[in-house]
Predicted model as a PDB file, atoms N, CA, C, CB and O in Angstrom, pLDDT in the B-factor column:
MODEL        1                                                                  
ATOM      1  N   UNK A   1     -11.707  14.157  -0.486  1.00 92.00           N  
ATOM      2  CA  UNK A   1     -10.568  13.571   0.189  1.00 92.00           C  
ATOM      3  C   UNK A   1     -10.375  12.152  -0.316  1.00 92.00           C  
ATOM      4  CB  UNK A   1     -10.755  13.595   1.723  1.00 92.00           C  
ATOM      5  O   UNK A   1     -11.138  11.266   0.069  1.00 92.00           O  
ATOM      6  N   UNK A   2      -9.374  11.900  -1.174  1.00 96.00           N  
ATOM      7  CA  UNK A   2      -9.280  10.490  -1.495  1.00 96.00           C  
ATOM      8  C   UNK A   2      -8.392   9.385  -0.123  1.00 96.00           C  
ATOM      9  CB  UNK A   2      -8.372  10.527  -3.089  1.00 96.00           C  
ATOM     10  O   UNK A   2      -7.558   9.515   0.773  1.00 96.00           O  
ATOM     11  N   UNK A   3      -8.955   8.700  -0.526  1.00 98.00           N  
ATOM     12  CA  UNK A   3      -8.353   7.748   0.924  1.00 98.00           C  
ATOM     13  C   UNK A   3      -8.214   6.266  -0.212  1.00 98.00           C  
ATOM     14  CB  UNK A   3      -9.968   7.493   2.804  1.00 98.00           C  
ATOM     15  O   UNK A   3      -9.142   5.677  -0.766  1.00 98.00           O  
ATOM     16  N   UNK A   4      -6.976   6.018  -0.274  1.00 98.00           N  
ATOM     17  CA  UNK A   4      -6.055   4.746  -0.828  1.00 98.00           C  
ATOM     18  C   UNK A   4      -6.199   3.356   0.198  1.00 98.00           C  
ATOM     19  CB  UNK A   4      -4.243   5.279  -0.845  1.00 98.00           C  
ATOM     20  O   UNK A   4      -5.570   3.280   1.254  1.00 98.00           O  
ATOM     21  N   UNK A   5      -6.701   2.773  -0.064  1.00 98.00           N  
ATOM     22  CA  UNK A   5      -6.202   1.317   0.623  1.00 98.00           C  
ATOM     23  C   UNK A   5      -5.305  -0.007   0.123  1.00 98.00           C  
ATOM     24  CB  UNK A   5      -7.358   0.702   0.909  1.00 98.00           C  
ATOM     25  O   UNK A   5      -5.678  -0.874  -0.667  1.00 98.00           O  
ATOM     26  N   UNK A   6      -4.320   0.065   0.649  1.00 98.00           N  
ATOM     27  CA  UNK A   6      -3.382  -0.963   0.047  1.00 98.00           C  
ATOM     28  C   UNK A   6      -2.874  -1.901   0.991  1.00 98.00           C  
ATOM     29  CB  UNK A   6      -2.230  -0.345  -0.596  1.00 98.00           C  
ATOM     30  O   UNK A   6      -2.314  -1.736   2.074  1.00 98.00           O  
ATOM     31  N   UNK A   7      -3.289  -3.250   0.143  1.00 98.00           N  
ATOM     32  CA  UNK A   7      -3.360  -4.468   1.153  1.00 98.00           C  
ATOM     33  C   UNK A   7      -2.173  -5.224   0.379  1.00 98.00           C  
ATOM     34  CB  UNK A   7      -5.035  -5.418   1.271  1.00 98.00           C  
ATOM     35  O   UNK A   7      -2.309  -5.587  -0.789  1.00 98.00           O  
ATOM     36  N   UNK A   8      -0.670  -5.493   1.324  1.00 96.00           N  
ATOM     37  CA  UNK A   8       0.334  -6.009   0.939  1.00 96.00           C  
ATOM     38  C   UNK A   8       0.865  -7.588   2.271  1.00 96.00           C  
ATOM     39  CB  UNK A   8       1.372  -4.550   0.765  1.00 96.00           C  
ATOM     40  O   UNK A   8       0.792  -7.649   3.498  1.00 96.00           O  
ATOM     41  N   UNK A   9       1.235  -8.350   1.478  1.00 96.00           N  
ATOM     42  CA  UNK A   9       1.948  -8.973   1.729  1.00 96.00           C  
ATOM     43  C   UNK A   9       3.350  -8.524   2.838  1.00 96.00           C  
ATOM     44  CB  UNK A   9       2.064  -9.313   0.578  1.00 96.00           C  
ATOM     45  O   UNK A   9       4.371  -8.002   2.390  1.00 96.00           O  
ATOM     46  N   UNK A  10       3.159  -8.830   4.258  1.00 96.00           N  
ATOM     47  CA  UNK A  10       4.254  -7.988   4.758  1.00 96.00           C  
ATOM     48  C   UNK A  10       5.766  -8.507   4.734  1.00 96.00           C  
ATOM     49  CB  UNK A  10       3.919  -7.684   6.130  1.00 96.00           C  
ATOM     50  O   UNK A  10       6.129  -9.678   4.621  1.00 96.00           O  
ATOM     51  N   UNK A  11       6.529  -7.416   4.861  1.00 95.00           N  
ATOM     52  CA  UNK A  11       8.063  -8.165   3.785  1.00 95.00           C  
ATOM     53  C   UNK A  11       8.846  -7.033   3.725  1.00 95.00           C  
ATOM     54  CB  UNK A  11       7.777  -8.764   1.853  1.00 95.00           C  
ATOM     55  O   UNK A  11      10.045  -7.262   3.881  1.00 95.00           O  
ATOM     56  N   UNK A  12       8.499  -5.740   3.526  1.00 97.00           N  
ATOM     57  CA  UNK A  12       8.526  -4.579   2.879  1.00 97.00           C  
ATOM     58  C   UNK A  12       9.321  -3.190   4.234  1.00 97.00           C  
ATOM     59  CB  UNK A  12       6.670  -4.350   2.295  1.00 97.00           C  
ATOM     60  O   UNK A  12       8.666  -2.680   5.143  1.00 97.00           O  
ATOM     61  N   UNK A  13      10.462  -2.975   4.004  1.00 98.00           N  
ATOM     62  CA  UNK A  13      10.818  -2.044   5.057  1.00 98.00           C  
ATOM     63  C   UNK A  13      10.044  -0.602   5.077  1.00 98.00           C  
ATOM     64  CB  UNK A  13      12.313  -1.817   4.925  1.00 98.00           C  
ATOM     65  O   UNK A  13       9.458  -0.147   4.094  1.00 98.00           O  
ATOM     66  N   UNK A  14      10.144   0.127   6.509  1.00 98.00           N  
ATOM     67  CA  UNK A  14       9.655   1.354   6.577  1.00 98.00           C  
ATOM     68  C   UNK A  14       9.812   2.384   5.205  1.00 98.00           C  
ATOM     69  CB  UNK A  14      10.313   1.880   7.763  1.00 98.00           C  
ATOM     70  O   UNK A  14       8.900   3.017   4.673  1.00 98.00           O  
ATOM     71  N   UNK A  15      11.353   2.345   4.778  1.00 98.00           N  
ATOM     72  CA  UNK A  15      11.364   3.073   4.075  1.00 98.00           C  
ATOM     73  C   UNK A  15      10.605   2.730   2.764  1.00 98.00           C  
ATOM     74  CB  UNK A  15      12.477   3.352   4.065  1.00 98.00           C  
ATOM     75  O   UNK A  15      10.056   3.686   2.215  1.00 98.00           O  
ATOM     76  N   UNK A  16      10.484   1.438   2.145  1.00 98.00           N  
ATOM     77  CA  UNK A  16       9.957   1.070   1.068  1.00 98.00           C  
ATOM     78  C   UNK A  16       8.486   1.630   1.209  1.00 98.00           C  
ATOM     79  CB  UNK A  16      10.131  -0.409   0.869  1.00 98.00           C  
ATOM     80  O   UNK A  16       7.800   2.052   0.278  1.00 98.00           O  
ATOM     81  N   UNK A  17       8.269   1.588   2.007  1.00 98.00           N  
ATOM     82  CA  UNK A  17       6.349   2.036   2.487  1.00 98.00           C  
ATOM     83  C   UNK A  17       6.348   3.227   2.500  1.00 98.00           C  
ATOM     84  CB  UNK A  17       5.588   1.634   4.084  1.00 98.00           C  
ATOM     85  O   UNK A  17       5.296   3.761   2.148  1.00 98.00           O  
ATOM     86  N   UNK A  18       7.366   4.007   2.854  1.00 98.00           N  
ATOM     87  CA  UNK A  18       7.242   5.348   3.015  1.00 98.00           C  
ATOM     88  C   UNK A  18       6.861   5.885   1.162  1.00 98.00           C  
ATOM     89  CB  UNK A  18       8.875   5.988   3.849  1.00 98.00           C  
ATOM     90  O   UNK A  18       5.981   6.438   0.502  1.00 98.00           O  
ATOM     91  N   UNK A  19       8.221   5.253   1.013  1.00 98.00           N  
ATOM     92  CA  UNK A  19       8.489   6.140  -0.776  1.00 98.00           C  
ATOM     93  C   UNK A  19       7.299   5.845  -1.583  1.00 98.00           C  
ATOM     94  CB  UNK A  19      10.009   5.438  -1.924  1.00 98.00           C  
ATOM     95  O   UNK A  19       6.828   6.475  -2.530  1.00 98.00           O  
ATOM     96  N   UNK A  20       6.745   4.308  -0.784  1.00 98.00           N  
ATOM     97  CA  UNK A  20       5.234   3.760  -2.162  1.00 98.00           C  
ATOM     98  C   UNK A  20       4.218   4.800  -2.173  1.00 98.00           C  
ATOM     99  CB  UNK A  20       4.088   2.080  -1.699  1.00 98.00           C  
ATOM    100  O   UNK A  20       3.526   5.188  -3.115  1.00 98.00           O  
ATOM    101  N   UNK A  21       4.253   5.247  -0.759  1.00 98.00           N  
ATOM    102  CA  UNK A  21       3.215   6.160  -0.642  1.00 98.00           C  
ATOM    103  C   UNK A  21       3.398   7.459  -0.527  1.00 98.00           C  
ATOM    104  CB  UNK A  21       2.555   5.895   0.245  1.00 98.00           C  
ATOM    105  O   UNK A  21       2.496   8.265  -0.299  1.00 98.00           O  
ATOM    106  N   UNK A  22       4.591   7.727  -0.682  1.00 98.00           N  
ATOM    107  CA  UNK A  22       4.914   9.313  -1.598  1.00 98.00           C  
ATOM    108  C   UNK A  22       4.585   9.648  -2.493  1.00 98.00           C  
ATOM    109  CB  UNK A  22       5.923   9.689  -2.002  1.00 98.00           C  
ATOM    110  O   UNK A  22       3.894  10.645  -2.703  1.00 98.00           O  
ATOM    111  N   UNK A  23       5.263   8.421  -3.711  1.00 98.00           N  
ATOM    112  CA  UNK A  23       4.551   8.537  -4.916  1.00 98.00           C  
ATOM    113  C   UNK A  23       3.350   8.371  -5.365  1.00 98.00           C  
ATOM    114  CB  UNK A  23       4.943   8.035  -5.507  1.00 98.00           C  
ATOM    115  O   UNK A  23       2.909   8.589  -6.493  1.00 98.00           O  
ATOM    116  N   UNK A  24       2.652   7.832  -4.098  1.00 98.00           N  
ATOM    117  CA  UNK A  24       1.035   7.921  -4.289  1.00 98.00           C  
ATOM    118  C   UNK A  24       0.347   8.796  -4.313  1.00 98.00           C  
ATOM    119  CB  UNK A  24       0.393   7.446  -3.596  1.00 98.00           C  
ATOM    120  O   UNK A  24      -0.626   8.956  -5.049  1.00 98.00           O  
ATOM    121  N   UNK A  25       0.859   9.660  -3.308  1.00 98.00           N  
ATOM    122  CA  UNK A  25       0.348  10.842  -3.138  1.00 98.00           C  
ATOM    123  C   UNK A  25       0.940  11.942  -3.868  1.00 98.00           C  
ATOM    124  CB  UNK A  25       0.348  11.077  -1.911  1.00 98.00           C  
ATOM    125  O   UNK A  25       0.409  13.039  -3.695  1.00 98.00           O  
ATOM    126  N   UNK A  26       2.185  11.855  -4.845  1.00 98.00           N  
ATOM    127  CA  UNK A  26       2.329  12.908  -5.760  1.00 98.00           C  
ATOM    128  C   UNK A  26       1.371  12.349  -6.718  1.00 98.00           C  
ATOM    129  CB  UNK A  26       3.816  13.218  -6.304  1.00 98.00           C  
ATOM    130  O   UNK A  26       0.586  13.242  -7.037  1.00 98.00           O  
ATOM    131  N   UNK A  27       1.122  11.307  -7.275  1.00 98.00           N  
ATOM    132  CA  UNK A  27       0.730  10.879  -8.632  1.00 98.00           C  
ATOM    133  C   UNK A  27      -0.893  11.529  -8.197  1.00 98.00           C  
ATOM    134  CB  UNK A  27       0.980   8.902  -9.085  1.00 98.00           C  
ATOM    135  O   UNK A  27      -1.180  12.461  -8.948  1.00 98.00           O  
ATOM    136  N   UNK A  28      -1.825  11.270  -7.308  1.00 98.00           N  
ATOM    137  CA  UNK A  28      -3.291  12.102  -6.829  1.00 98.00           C  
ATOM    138  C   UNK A  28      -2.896  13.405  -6.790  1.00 98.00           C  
ATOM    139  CB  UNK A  28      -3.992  11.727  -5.274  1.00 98.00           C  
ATOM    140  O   UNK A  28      -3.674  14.101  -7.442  1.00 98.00           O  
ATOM    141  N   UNK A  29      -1.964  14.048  -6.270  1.00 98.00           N  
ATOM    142  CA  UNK A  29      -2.052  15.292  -6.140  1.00 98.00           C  
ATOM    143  C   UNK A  29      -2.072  16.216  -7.919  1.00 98.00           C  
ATOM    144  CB  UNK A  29      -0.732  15.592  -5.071  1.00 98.00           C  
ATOM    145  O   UNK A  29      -2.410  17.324  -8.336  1.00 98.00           O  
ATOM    146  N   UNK A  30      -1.438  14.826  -8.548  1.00 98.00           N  
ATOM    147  CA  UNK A  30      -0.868  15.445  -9.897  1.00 98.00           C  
ATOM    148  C   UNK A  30      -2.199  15.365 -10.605  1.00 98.00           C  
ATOM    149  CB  UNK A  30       0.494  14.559 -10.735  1.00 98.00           C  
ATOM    150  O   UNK A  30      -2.952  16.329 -10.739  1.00 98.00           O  
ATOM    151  N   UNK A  31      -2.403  14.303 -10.990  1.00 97.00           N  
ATOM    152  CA  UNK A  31      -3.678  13.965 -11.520  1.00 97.00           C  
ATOM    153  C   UNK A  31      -4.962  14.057 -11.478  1.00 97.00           C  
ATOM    154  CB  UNK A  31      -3.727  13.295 -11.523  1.00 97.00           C  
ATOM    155  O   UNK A  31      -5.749  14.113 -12.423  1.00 97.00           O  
ATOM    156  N   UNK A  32      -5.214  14.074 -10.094  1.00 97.00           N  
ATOM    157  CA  UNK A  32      -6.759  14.260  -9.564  1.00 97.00           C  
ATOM    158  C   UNK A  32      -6.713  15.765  -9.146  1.00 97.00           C  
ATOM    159  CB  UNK A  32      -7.241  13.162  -8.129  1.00 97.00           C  
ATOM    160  O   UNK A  32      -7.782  16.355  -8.984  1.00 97.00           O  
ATOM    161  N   UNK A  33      -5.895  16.212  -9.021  1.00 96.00           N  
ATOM    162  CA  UNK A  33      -5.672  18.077  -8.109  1.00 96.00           C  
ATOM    163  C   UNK A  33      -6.328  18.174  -7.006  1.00 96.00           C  
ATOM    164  CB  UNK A  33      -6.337  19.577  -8.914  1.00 96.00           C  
ATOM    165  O   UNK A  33      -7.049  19.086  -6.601  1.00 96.00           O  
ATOM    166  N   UNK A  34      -5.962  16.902  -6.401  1.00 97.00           N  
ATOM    167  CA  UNK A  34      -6.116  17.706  -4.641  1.00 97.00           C  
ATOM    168  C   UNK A  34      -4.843  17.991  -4.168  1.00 97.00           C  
ATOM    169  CB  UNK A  34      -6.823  16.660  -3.275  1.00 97.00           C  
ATOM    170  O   UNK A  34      -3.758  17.593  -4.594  1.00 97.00           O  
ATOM    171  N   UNK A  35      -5.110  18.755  -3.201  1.00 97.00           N  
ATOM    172  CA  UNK A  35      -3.709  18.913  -2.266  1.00 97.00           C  
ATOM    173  C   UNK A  35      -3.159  17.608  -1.403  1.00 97.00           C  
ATOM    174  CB  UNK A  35      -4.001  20.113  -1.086  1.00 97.00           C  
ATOM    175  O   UNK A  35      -3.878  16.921  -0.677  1.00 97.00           O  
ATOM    176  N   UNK A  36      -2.202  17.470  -1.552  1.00 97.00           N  
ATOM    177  CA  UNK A  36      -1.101  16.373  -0.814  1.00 97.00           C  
ATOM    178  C   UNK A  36      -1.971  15.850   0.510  1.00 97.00           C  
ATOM    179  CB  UNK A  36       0.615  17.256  -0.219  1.00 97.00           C  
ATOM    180  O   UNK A  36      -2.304  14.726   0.888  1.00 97.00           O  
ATOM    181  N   UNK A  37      -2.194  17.270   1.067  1.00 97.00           N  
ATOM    182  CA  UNK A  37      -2.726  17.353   2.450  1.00 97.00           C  
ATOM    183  C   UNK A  37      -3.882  16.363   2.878  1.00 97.00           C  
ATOM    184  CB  UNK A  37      -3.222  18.735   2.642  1.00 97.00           C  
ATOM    185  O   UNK A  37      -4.073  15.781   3.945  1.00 97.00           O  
ATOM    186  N   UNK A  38      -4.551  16.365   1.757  1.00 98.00           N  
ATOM    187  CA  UNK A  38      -5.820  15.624   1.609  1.00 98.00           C  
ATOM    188  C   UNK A  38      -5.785  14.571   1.173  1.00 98.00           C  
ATOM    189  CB  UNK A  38      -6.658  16.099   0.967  1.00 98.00           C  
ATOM    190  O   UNK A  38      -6.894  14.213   0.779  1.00 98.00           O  
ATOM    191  N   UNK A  39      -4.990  13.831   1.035  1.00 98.00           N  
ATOM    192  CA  UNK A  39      -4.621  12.473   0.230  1.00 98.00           C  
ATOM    193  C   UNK A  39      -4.148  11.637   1.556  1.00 98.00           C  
ATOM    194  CB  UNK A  39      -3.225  12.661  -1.138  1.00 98.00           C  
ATOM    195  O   UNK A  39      -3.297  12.143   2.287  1.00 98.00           O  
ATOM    196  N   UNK A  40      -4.811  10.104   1.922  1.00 98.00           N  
ATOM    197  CA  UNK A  40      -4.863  10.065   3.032  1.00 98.00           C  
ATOM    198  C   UNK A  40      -4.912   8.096   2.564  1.00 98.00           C  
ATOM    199  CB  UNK A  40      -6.150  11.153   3.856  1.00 98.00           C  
ATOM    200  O   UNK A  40      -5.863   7.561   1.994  1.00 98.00           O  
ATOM    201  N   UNK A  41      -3.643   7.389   3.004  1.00 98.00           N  
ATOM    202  CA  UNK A  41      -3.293   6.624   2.381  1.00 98.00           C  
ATOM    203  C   UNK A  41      -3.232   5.194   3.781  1.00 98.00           C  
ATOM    204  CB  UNK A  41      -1.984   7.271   1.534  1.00 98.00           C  
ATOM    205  O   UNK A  41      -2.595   5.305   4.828  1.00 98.00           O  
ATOM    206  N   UNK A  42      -3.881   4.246   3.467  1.00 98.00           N  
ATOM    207  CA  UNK A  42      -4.079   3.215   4.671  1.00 98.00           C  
ATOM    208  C   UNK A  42      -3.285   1.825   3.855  1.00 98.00           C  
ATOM    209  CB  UNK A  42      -6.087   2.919   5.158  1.00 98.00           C  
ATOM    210  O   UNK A  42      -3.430   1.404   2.707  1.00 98.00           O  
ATOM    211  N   UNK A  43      -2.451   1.369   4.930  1.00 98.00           N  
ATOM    212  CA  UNK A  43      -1.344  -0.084   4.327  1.00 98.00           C  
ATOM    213  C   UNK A  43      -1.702  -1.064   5.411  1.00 98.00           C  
ATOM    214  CB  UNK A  43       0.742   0.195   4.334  1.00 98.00           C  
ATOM    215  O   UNK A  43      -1.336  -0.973   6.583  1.00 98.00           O  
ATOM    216  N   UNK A  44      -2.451  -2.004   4.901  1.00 98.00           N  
ATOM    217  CA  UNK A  44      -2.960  -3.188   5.559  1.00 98.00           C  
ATOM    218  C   UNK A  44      -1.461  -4.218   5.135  1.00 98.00           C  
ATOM    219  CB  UNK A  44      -4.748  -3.752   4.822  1.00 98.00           C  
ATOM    220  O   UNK A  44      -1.220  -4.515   3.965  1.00 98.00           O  
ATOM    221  N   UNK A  45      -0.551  -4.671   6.334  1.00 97.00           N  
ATOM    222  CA  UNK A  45       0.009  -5.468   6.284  1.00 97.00           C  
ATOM    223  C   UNK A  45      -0.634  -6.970   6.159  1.00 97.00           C  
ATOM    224  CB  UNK A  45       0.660  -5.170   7.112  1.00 97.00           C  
ATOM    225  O   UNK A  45      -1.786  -7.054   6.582  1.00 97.00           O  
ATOM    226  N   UNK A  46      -0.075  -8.108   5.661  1.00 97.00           N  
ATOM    227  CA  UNK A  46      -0.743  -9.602   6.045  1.00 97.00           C  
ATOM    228  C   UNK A  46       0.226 -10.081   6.568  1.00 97.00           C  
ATOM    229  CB  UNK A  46      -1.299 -10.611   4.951  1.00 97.00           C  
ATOM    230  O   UNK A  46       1.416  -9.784   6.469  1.00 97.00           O  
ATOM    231  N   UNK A  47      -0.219 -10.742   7.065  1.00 97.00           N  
ATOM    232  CA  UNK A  47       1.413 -12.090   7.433  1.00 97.00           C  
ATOM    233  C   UNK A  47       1.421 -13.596   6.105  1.00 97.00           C  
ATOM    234  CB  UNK A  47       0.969 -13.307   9.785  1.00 97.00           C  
ATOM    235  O   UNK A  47       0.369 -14.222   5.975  1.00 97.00           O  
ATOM    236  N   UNK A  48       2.446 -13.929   5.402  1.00 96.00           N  
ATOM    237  CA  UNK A  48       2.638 -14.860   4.516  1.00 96.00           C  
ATOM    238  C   UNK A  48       1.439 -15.546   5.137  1.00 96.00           C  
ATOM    239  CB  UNK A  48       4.086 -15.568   4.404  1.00 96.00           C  
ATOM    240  O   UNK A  48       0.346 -15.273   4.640  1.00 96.00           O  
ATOM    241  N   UNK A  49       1.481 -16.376   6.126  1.00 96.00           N  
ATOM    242  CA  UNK A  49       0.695 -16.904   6.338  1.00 96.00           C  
ATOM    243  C   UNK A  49      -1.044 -16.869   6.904  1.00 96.00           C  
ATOM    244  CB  UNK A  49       1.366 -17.267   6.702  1.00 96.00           C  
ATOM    245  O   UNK A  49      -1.839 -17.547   7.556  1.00 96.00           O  
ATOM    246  N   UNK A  50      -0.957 -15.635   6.176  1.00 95.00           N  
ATOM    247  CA  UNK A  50      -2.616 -15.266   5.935  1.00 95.00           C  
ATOM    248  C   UNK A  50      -3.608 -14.594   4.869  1.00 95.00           C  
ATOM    249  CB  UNK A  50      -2.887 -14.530   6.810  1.00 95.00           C  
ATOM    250  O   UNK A  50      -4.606 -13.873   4.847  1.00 95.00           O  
ATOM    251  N   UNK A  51      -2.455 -15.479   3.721  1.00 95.00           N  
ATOM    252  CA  UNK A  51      -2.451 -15.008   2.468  1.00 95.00           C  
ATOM    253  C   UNK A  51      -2.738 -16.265   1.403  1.00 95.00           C  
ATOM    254  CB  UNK A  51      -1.083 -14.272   2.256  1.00 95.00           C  
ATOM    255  O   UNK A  51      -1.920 -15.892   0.563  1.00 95.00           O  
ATOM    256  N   UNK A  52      -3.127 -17.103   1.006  1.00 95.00           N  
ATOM    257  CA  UNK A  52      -3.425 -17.953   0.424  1.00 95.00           C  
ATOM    258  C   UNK A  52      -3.567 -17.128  -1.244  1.00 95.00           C  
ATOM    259  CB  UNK A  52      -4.625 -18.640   1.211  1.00 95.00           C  
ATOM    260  O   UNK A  52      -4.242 -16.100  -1.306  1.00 95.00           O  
ATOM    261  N   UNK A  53      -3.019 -17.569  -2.268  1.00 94.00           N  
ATOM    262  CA  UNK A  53      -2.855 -17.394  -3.919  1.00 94.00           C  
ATOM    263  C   UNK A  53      -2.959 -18.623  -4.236  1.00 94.00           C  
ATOM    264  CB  UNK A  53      -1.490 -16.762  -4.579  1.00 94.00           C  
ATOM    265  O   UNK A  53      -2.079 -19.387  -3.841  1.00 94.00           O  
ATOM    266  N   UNK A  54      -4.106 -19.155  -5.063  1.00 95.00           N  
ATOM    267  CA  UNK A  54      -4.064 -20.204  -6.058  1.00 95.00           C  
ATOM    268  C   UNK A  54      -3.666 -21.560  -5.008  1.00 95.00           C  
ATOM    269  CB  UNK A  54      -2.827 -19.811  -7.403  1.00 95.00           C  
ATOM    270  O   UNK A  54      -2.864 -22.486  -5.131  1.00 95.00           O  
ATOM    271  N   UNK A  55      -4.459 -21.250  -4.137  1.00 96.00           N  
ATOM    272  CA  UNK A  55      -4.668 -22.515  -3.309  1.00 96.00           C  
ATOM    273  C   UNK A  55      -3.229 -22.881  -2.340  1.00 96.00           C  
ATOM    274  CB  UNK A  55      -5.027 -23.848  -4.469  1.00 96.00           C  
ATOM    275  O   UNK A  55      -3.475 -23.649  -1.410  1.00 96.00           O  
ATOM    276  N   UNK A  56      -2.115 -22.531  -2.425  1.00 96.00           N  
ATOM    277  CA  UNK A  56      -1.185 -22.354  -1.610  1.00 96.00           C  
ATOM    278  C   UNK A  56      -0.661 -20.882  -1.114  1.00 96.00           C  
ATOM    279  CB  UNK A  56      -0.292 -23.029  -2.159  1.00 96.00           C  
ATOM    280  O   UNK A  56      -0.683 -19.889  -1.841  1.00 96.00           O  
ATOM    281  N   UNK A  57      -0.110 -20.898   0.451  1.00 96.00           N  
ATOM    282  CA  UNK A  57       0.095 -19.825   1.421  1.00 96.00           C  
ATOM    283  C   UNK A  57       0.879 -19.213   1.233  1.00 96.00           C  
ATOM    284  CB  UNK A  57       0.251 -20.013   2.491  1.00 96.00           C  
ATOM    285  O   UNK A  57       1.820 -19.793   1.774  1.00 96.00           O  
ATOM    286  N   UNK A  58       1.260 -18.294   0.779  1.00 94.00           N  
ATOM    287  CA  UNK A  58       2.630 -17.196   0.201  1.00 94.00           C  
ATOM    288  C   UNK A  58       3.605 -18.064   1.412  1.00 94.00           C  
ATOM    289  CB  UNK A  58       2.398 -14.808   0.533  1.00 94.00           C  
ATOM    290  O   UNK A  58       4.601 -18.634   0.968  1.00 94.00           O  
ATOM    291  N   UNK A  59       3.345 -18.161   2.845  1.00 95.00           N  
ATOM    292  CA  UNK A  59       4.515 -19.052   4.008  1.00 95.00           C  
ATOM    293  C   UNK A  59       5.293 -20.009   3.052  1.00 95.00           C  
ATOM    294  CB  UNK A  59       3.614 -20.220   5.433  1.00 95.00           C  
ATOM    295  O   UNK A  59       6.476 -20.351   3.052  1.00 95.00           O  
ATOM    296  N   UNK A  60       3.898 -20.438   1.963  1.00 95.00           N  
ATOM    297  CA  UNK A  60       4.548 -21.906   1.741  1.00 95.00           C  
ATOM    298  C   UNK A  60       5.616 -21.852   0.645  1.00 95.00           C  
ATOM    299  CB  UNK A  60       3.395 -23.045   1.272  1.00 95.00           C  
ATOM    300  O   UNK A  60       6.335 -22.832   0.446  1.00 95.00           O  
ATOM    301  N   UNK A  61       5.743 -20.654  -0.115  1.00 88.00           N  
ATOM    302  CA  UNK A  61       6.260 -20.644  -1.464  1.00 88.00           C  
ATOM    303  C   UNK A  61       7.808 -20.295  -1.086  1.00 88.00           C  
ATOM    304  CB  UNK A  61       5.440 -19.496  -2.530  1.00 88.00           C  
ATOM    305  O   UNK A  61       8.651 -20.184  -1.977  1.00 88.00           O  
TER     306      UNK A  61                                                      
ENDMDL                                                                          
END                                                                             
């Protein structure tokens, strides 16, 4: 059972999250040959401001 973790910057509508992780789960199902079913995909939102890059806060940019 593969299990995906993807940690994003939050910003991003339902639907955009939906389709990222459609194609996540066709591209495993394609490649690795498990079933869809079993592909099991976790989206850690952040808030800008709990995100620090290169010493300044995504809030700040």
């Amino acid at each position: 059972m593969p299990l995906v973790h993807i940690d994003l910057v939050a910003g991003r509508s339902d639907e955009q999250l939906k389709a990222m992780m459609t194609d996540i789960t066709t591209a495993i199902e394609k490649h690795v040959g498990v079933p869809r079913e079993n592909v099991k995909i976790v989206v850690n939102e952040m808030q800008p401001n709990r995100f620090m890059d290169g010493g300044v806060l995504r809030s700040e940019k």
